[in-house]
C-alpha positions in Angstrom: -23.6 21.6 45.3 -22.9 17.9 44.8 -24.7 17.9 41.8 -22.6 20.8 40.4 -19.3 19.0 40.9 -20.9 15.7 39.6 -21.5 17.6 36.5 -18.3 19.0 35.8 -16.7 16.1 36.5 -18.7 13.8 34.1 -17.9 17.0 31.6 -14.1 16.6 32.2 -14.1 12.9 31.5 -16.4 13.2 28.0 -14.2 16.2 27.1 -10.8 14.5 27.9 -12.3 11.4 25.8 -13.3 13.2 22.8 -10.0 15.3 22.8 -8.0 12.1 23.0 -9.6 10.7 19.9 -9.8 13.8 18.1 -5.8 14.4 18.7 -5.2 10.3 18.0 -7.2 10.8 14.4 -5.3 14.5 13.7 -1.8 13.1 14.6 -2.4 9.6 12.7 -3.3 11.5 9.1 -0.4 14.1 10.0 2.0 10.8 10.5 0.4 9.3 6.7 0.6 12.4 5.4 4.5 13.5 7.1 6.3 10.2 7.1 9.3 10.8 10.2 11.8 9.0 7.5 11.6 8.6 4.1 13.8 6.2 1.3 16.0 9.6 0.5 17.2 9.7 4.5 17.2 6.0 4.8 19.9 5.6 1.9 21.3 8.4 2.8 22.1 7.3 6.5 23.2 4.1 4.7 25.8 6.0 2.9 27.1 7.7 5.6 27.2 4.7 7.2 29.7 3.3 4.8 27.1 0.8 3.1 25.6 1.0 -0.5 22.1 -0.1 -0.2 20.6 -1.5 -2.5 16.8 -0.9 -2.9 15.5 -4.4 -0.8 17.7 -3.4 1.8 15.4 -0.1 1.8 12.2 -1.6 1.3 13.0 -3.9 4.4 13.3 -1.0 6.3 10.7 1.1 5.1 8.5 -2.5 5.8 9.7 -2.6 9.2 9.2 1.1 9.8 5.3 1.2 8.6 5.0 -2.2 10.8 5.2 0.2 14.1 2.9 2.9 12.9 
């Protein structure tokens, strides 16, 4: 009986530690593959904004925004 449970318990823990790599690797190529924001919304959020960026401006941001992925 104890046995049993000490089984599926050690069965959970490597299952929920392969899963959390596997989803960390999927979602990480999905992320390099699907940027969330791109130069296109980036200049055009600027513009709406009331600012015409020019492209440093963008590339600053674009800099900062790969800094946190």
């Amino acid at each position: 009986m104890w046995l049993n449970l000490l089984w599926l318990v050690i069965g959970l823990v490597i299952g929920g530690i392969i899963g959390f790599f596997a989803c960390r690797k999927v979602m990480a190529k999905y992320l390099k593959e699907n940027p969330p924001i791109s130069e296109e919304m980036i200049k055009t959020l600027m513009l709406q904004m009331g600012r015409k960026p020019n492209q440093k401006q963008i590339n600053q941001i674009m800099k900062q925004m790969s800094k946190y992925n």
